[in-house]
Structures are given as C-alpha cells and as structure tokens.
C-alpha positions as CSV (number, residue, x, y, z in Angstrom):
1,X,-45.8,116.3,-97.1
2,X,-44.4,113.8,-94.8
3,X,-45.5,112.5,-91.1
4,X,-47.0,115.1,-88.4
5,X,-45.5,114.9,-84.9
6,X,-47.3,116.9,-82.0
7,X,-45.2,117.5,-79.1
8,X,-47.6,117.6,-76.1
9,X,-50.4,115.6,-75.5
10,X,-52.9,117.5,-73.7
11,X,-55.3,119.6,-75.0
12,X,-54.0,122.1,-77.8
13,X,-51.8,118.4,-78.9
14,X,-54.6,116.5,-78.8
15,X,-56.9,118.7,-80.8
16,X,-54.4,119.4,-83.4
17,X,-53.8,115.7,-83.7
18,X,-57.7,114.8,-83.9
19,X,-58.1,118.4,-86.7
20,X,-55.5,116.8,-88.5
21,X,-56.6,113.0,-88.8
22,X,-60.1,114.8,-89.7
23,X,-58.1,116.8,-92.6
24,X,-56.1,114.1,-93.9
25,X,-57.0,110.4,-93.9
26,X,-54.0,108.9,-94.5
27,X,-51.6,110.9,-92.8
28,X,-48.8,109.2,-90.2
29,X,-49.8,111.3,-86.9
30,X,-47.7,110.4,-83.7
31,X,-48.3,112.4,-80.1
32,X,-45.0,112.5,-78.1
33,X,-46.0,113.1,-74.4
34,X,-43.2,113.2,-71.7
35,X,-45.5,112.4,-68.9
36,X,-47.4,109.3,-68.1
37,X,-50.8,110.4,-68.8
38,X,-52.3,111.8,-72.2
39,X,-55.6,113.1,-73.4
40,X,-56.7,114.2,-70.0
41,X,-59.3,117.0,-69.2
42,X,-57.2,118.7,-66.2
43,X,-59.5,121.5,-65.9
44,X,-61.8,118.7,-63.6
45,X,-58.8,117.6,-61.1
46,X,-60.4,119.6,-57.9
47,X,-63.7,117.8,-58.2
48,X,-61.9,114.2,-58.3
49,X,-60.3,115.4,-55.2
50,X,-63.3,116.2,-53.8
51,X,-64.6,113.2,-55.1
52,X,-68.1,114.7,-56.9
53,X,-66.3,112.9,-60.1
54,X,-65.3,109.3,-58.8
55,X,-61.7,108.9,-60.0
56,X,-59.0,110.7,-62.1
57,X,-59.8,108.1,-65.1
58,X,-63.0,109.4,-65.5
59,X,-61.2,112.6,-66.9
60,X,-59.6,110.7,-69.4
61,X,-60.9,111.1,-73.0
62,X,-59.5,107.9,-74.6
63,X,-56.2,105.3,-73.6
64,X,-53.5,105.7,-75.9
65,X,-54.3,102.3,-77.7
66,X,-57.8,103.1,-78.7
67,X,-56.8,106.3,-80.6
68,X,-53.6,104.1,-82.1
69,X,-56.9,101.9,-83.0
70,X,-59.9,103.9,-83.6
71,X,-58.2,106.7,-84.9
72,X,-55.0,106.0,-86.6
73,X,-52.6,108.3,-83.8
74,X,-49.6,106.5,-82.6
75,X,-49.7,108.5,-79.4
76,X,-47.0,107.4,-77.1
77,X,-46.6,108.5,-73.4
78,X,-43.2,108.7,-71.5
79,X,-42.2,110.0,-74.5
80,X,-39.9,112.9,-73.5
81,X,-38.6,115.2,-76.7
82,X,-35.0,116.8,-75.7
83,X,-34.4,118.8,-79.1
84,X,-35.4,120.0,-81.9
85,X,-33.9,119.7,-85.4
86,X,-35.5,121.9,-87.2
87,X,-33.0,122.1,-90.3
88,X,-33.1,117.9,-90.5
89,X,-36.9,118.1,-89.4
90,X,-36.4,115.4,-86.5
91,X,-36.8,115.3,-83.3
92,X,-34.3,113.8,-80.6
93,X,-36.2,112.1,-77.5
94,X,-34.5,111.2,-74.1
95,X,-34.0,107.4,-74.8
96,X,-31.7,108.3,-77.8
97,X,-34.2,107.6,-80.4
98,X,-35.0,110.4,-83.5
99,X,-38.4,110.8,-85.0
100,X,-38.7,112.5,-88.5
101,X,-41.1,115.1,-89.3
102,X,-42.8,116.8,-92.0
103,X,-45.0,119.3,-90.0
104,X,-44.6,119.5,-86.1
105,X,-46.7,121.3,-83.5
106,X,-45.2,122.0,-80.3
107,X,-48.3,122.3,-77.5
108,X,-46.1,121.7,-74.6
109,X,-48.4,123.9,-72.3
110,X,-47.1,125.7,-69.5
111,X,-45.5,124.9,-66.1
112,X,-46.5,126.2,-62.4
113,X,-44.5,128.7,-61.3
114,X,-43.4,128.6,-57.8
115,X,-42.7,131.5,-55.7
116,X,-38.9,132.6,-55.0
117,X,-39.0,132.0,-51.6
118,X,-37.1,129.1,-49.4
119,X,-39.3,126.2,-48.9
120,X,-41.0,126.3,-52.3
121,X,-39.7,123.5,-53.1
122,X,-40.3,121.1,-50.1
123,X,-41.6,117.7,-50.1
124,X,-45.6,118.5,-48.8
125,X,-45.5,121.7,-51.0
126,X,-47.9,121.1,-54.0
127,X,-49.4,122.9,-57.3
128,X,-52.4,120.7,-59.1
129,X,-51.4,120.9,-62.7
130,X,-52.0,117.6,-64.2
131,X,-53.1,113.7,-62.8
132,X,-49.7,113.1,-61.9
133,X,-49.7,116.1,-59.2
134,X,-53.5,114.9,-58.3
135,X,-52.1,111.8,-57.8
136,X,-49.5,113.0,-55.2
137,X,-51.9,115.3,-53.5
138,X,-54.5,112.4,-53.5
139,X,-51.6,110.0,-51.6
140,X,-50.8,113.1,-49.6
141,X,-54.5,114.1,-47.8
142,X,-54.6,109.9,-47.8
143,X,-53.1,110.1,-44.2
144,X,-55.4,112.6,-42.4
145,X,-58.7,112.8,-41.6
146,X,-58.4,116.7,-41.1
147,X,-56.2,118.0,-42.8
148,X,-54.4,121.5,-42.4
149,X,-53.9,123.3,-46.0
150,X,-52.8,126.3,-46.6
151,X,-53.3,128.1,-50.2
152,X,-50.4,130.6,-51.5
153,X,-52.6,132.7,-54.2
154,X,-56.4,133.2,-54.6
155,X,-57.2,132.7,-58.2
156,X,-59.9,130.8,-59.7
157,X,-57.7,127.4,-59.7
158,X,-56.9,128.1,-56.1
159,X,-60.6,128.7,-55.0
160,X,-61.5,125.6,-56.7
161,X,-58.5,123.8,-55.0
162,X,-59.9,125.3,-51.6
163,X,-63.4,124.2,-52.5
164,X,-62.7,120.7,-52.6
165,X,-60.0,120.5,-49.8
166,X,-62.6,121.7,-47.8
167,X,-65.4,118.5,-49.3
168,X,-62.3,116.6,-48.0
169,X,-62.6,117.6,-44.6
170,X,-59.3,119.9,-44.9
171,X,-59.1,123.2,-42.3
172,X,-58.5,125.8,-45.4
173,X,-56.1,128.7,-44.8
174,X,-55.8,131.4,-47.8
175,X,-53.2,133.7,-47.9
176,X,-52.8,136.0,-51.0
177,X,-50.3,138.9,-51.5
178,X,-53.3,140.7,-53.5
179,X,-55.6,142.9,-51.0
180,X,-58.3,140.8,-52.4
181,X,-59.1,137.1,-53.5
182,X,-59.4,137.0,-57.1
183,X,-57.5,140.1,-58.0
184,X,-58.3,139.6,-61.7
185,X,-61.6,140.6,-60.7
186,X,-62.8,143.8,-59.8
187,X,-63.7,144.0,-55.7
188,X,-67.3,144.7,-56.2
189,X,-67.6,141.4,-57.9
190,X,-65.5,139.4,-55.9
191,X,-66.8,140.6,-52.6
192,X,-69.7,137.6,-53.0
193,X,-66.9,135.1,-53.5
194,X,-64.9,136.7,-50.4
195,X,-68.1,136.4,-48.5
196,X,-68.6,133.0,-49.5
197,X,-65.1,132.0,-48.2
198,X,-65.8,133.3,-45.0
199,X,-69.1,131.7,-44.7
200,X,-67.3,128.3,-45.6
201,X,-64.6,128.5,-42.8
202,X,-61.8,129.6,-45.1
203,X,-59.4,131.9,-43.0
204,X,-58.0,134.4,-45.6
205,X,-55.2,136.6,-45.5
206,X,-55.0,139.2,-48.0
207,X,-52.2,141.9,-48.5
208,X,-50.0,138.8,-47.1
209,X,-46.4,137.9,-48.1
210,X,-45.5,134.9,-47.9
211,X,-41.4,135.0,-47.0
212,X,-40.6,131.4,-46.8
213,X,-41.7,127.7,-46.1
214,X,-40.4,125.7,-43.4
215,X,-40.3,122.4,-41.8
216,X,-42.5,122.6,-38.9
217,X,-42.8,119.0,-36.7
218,X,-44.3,116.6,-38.9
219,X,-45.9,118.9,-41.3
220,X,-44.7,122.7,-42.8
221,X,-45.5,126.4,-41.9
222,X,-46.2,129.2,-44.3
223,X,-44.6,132.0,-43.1
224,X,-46.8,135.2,-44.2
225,X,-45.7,138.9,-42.8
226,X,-43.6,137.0,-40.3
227,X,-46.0,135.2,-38.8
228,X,-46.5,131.0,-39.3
229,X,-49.4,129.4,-40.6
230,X,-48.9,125.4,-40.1
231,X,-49.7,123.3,-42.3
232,X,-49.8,119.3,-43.7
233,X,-50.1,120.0,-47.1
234,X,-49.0,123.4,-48.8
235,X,-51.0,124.2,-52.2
236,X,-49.7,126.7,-54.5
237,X,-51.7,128.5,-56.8
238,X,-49.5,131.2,-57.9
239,X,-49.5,131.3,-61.7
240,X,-48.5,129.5,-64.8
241,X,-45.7,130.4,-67.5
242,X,-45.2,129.3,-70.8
243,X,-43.5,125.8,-71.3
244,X,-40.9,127.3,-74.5
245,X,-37.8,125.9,-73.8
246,X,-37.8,123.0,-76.6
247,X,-39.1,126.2,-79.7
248,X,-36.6,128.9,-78.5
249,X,-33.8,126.3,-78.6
250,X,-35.5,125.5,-82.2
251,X,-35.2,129.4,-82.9
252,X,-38.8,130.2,-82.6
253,X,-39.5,133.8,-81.8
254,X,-40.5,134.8,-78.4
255,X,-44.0,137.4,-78.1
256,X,-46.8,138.0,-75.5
257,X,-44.9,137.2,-72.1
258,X,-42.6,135.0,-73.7
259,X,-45.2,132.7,-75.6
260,X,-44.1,131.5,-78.5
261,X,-45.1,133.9,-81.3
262,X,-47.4,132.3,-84.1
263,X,-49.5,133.6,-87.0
264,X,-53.4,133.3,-86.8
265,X,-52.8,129.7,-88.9
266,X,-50.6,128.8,-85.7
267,X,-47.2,128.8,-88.2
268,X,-44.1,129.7,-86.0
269,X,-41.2,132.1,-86.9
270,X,-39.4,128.8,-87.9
271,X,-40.4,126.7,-91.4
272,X,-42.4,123.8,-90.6
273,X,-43.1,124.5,-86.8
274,X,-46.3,125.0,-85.8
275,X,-47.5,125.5,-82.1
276,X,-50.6,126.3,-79.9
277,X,-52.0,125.9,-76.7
278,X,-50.5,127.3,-73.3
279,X,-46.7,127.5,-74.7
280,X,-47.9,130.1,-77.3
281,X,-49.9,133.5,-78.0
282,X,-53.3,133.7,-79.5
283,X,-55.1,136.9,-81.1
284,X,-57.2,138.9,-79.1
285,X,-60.1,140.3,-80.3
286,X,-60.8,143.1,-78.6
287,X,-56.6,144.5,-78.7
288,X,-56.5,142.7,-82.1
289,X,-53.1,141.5,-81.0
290,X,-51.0,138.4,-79.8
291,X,-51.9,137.6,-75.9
292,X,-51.0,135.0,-74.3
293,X,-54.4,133.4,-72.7
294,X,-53.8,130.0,-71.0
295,X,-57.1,128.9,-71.0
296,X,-58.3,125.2,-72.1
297,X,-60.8,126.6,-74.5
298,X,-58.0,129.1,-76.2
299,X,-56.0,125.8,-76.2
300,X,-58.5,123.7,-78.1
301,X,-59.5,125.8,-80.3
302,X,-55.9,126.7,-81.4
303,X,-54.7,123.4,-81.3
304,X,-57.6,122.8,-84.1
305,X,-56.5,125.4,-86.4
306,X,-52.9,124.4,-86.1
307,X,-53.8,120.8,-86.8
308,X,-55.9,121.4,-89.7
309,X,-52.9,123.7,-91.2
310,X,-49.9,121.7,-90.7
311,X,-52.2,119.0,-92.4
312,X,-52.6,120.7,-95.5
313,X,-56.0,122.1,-94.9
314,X,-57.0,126.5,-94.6
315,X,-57.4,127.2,-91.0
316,X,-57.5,130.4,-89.4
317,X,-57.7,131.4,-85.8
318,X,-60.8,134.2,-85.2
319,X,-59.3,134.6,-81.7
320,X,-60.4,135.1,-77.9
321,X,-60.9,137.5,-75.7
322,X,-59.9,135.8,-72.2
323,X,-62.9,134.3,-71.0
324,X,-63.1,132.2,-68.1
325,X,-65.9,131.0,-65.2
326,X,-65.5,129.5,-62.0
327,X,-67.2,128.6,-59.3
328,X,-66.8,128.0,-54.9
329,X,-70.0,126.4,-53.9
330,X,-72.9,128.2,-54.8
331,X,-71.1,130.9,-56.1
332,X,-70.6,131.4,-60.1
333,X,-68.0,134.0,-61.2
334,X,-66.1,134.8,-64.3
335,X,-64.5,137.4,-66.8
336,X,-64.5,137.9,-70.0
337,X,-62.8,140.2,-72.4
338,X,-60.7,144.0,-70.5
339,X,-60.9,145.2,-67.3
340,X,-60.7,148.9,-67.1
341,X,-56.8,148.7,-66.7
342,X,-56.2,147.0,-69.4
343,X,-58.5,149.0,-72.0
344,X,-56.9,152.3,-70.9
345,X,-53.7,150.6,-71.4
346,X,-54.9,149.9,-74.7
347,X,-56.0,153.7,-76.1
348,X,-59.5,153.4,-74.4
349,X,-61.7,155.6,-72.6
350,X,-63.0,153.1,-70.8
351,X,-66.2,153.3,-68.1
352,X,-67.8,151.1,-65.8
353,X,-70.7,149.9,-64.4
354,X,-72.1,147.1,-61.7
355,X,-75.7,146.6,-61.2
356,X,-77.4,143.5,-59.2
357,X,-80.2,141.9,-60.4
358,X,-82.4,138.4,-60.5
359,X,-82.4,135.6,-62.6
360,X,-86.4,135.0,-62.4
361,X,-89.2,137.6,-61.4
362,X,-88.7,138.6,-57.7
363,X,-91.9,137.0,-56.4
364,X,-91.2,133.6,-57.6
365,X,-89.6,131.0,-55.2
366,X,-85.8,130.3,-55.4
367,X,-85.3,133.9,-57.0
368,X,-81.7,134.8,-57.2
369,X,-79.5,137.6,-57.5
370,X,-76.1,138.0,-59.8
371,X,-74.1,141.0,-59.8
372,X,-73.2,141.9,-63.7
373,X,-70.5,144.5,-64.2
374,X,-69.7,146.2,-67.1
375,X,-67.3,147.9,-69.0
376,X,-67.1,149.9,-72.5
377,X,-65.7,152.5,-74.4
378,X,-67.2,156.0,-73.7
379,X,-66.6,157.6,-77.0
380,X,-68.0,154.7,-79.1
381,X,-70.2,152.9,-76.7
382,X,-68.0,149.7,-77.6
383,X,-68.4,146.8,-74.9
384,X,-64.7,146.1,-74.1
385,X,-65.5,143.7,-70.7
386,X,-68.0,141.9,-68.5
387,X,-67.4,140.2,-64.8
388,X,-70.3,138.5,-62.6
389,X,-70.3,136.6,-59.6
390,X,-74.0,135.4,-57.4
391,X,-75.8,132.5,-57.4
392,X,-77.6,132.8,-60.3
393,X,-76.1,131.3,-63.5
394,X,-73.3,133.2,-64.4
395,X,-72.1,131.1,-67.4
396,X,-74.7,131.7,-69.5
397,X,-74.6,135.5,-69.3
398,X,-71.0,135.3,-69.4
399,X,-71.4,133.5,-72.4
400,X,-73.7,135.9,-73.9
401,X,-71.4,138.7,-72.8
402,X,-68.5,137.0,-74.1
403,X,-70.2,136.9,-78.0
404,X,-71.2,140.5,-77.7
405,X,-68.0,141.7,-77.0
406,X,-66.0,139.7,-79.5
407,X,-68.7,140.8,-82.0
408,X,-67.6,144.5,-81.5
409,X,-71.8,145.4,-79.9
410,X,-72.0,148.7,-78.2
411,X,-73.4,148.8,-74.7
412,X,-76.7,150.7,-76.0
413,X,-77.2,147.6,-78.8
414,X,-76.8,144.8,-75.7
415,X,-79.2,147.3,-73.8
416,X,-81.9,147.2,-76.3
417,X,-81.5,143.4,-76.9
418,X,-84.4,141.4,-76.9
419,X,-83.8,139.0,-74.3
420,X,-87.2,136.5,-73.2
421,X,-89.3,136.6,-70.1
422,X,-91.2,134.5,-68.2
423,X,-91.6,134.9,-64.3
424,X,-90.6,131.4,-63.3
425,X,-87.2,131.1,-65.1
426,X,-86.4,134.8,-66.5
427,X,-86.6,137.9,-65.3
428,X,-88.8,140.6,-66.9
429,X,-85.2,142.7,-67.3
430,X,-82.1,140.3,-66.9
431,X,-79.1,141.2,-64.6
432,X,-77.2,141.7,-68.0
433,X,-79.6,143.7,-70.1
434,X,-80.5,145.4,-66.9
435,X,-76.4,146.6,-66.3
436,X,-76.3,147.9,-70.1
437,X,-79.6,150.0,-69.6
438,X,-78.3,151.7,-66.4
439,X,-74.6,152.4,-68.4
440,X,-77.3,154.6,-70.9
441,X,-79.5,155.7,-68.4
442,X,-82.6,153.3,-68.8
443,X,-82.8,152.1,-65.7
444,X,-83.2,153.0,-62.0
C-alpha cells in the first residue's frame, strides 16, 4: 500500500504512527514535525513552570532516535511540510525535499489565537502552547523575582497558567471579557473556582475588554475598559483554532468551525488523506454529529483509529462528548458532555440541577464538599451534561458522569445506581447520585 507519512508529531501524529506500527509490522512510517520538539505531553507545561514536574524533558515520551530504534518510525523534527500533492501522493517540505506517500495523516493541531487588538503581538506577549513557548516564558520570568503577569482570558489553560505563575512568585492579574472566569461553566459551579482566585491573590476583572497592549517602561500594560494594567510578562489564553491550511490547500473539505471534515475511520474528503487530532472534527455522541473538540484525549484516541485505518487495519471512532477537568490548587472542576445552551440548540428540553454534597460521611475527618450539576432531557429523562467543581475529587465523578452520558443513562437510572459506602472514604449518598435523586425528587 506503500509508506505512511504523518504530518504532526504531537499527540493525534504520534498515536496514529504508534496504531499503525502496531497494525502493520513492516510498514515504512515517517513523522514530519515542523518544530523542534516531538512526542511531547503539552497538557503538563504549567506544572514545569511551576516547577512541581522538574524540567520540560520530563514531558517527553521518547527522543526521536529511540522510536527510529525501538520502534521502526523515522520521525524527524524541523521537518516543516509546505504542500501537499495529493494527485502525485508526495509531500513538498521547506528545504526542497519531496517525500512519497501511500496513506498520510495530517494531525497538525491547532494554533493560539490572538486577540485583534494592537499589541498582540509584542515581544513579552505570550500563549503556552507547546515546549518551545514554555521555553520562552521560562527565559522570560528568568529575570524577576516578582513578576507582574497579566492573563487575557480565564479558561481552564489560563487558570492553570495563573496557578503556576503564582508557585513562581508572579503578582497574577486576570482580566476576562466573560462576566465570569470559566465561562464554559455554568456560574454556580465556577463560583468555588472564582472564590479560590480571590483567596490566592489573583486580581480578576471580569466583563473587561481588553482594547490594546502597549509598551509601558521596561515592561507592557494591558489596557482593559481604558484603564492600564502593567505588566512584565503578558499571557494569553484566548482560544485555539484549527491548524488546516496544508488539507484545504490539498482540497479537504472544511466542517465543525472549520476543522477538517473526516469520517468516523478518520478518511478525509480527499483519497488517501487521513487526519485527526486538533486540525479536525470528531463525532459527538450525545449530537451524534461532527464537533470539533480540541482536547488531548479526543486527539489520542483519533489519532489511533486514523492510524490503524490508513494501515490497512478496521478502526472506527465511537466518539466523545467534550470532556475535560482542571484544577487551581485545591480546587477540581470539569465538564463533560452539553450545557443547557447547547442541548436546546440541539432539539432538547433540557433541565438542570446543582446540589452540594461530601465525598466521605460528614462526621469523618477531612470531609469534603463538591458541587455536582446536572443536566438532562425532560421528556426522556436522558443525561445530556455534568459540571463540578470543590475539593473533593472531581475526576472520578466526572468520569463516571462522562460514561453515563455517552452510554445514553437517564437521570432516574444514574439516581438509582448502586454506588458503595463506607464512612471513611464514601459517602452514604455521593454528591453525584445525590444531584440525580434531587432531579427526581428523592432527595431533600
């Protein structure tokens, strides 16, 4: 069937690579990575900044030369791709050279998006995508024992950004156009984190514009609703989009946002193209439609079933439904599957509930609380969403959530689970079981 080539070598490129090897022995597998770094986890970046993981190479899975010799995957960095030939099945790379194909899978991720304001672009003006950006931030907080930071946008990468600029020393300023941090979260459930911010020393201004970015002595000011917030370093946090200019010069269809459009085997609109990761759409389960969901595990998992196709092998994606978890010191929170807005969007009648509960029996030590809201279907009873946020573990009831909702479970079956007890660890009725009973009226 002739060589693979992956373009990308993060996550969904690296996991299609590794699927593939795994589905065919013998097949010639290079990586082509533009950057300098490859097979990374970038997802642990803030905590090398704040230094509870000891260096950036930690994050690294594997160097390029032991997968070349443990693995049989010629995976070459600096490697920068500039077209796609899709009728000659090659691909042109920067230094002139051409690399045939039999089967390629662009996983070229997404890119930060910076705001359109003047400034944006300013040396001291940051996002923290991959090591190369850690790297610059790292040389860039080198200089100062307290730092000034301010953080333009409030989502989970953001907080976690704040979280360990602040284990650095940093003065943390927050400023998000949102009336709330975490606006992908309802406000009951991220009041906690809110309150958590304030409780650190973050200064947050929500409701904020931020109308440009401006030299300001040595360092910068952030100029929100007129006013100037100096800085040293400025982080952005304001989004991510797609990364599909090499596919739609290819011809690949556009969907969800602009992600590149693929099947559930990962196949592109164009013949022997296959992509996955943050550059493309992935079912959802609960629309049962193409979303694009830039997430690390979506990425993994779909670099896996595009790898194991374009190999040769049956592969089919059974989709996500937009989980994610986070944390800002003691503070867990996370989402998985729709929010109210989107499952009316969607033809539901949606409705909603938030109930606090403990994660042990209230009259043991170190009891403590997590706030679980729901939300589901009112003519069916179908669970459509969860959020949480407290200091209690919120991943593993996230998690639980997560498989209820993406196995279709109405809020009266996750109600009438049969979840264990035992005073010292669990809770006679747990903050999620509890939540479902008060959406059917079994609880107080």
């Amino acid at each position: 069937m002739g060589p693979l080539v992956v373009v990308g070598g993060n996550a969904a490129g690296m996991s299609a690579a590794a699927a593939a090897r795994r589905t065919d022995p013998a097949l010639p597998i290079t990586v082509l990575e533009a950057g300098p770094d490859a097979s990374y986890a970038s997802c642990g970046i803030p905590y090398v900044i704040s230094g509870e993981v000891a260096a950036l190479g930690a994050l690294v899975t594997a160097p390029p030369d032991e997968f070349r010799r443990t693995r049989d995957i010629d995976v070459r960095t600096g490697a920068e791709v500039t077209r796609i030939d899709p009728a000659g099945r090659r691909v042109a790379l920067a230094n002139g050279d051409e690399i045939a194909y039999g089967a390629l899978v662009v996983a070229t991720g997404a890119r930060p998006v910076r705001p359109p304001v003047p400034g944006a672009d300013l040396p001291g003006v940051h996002v923290l995508r991959d090591l190369r950006s850690a790297r610059e931030m790292q040389a860039a907080l080198a200089p100062h024992v307290r730092p000034r930071v301010v953080l333009v946008g409030s989502g989970p990468i953001g907080l976690e950004a704040a979280e360990a600029l602040l284990a650095r020393g940093a003065l943390v300023t927050v400023v998000e156009i949102a009336g709330q941090v975490l606006p992908a979260l309802s406000p009951v459930v991220a009041a906690p984190v809110a309150a958590a911010l304030a409780q650190a020393g973050v200064r947050v201004h929500t409701g904020a514009t931020v109308s440009e970015i401006v030299p300001d002595g040595d360092g910068l000011a952030v100029v929100a609703d007129g006013a100037p917030l100096p800085a040293d370093l400025v982080v952005l946090g304001t989004g991510v989009a797609p990364e599909t200019r090499l596919a739609v010069a290819a011809g690949c269809a556009l969907g969800d946002r602009d992600a590149i459009a693929v099947d559930r085997r990962g196949r592109t609109s164009v013949p022997g193209v296959w992509a996955a990761g943050d550059c493309a759409v992935a079912h959802h389960q609960v629309l049962d439609r193409p979303m694009w969901m830039p997430l690390a595990t979506v990425a993994n998992a779909q670099g896996r079933v595009a790898g194991r196709d374009a190999a040769g092998g049956e592969a089919r994606y059974g989709g996500a439904i937009g989980s994610w978890v986070s944390r800002f010191r003691d503070v867990s929170f996370g989402s998985a599957g729709l929010d109210e807005a989107a499952a009316s969007d969607a033809g539901f009648t949606p409705r909603a509930i938030a109930r606090e509960g403990r994660d042990r029996s209230g009259y043991m030590p170190g009891a403590l609380r997590v706030l679980v809201r729901l939300v589901w279907d009112a003519p069916s009873g179908r669970l459509l969403g969860a959020q949480m946020a407290g200091e209690a573990a919120v991943a593993p009831r996230l998690h639980t959530a997560a498989a209820a909702i993406g196995a279709g479970m109405t809020i009266r079956a996750l109600a009438e689970s049969d979840f264990a007890y035992a005073p010292p660890v669990a809770a006679l009725r747990d903050p999620l079981e509890l939540a479902a009973a008060a959406a059917i009226g079994d609880a107080r």
